[in-house]
C-alpha positions as CSV (number, residue, x, y, z in Angstrom):
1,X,145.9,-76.0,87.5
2,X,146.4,-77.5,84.3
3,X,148.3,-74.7,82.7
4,X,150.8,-74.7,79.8
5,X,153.9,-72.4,79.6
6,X,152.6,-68.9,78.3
7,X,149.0,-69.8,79.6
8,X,147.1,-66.5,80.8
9,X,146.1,-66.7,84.2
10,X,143.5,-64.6,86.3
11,X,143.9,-62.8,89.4
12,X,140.4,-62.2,91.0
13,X,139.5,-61.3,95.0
14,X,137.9,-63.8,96.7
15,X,134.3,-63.7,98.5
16,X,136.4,-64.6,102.1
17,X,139.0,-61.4,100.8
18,X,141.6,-63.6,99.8
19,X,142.7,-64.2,96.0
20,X,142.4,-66.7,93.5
21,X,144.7,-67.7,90.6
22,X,142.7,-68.9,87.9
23,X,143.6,-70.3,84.2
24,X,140.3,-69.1,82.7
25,X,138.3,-65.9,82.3
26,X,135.9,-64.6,85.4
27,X,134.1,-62.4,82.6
28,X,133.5,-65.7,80.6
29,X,132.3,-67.5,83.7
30,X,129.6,-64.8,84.7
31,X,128.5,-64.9,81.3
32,X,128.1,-68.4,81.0
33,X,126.2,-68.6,84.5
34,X,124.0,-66.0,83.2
35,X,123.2,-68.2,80.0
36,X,122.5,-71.3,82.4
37,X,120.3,-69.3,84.3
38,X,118.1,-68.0,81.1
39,X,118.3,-71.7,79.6
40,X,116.8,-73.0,82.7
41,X,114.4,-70.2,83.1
42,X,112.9,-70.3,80.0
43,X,113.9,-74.0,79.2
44,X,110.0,-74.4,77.2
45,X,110.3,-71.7,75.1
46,X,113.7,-72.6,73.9
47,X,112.6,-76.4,72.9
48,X,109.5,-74.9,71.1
49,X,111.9,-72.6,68.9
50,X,114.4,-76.0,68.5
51,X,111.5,-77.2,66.7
């Protein structure tokens, strides 16, 4: 996992109803997916305001 000593882990149910043990944030994660997804969405409107 990549972990160090002292490392904060994550405890989240899984979509088959297990768990996973993860070393970063699920809150982090959806809110980076959501940022992909807006990105790609409106991908031209973001390169004309990069202008």
């Amino acid at each position: 996992m990549k972990v160090a000593k002292g490392a904060v882990l994550y405890l989240t149910e899984a979509p088959d109803g297990g768990y996973r043990l993860t070393p970063y944030s699920p809150d982090f994660e959806r809110q980076m997916t959501l940022a992909e997804t807006i990105m790609r969405k409106d991908r031209d409107i973001l390169r004309a305001l990069a202008k």
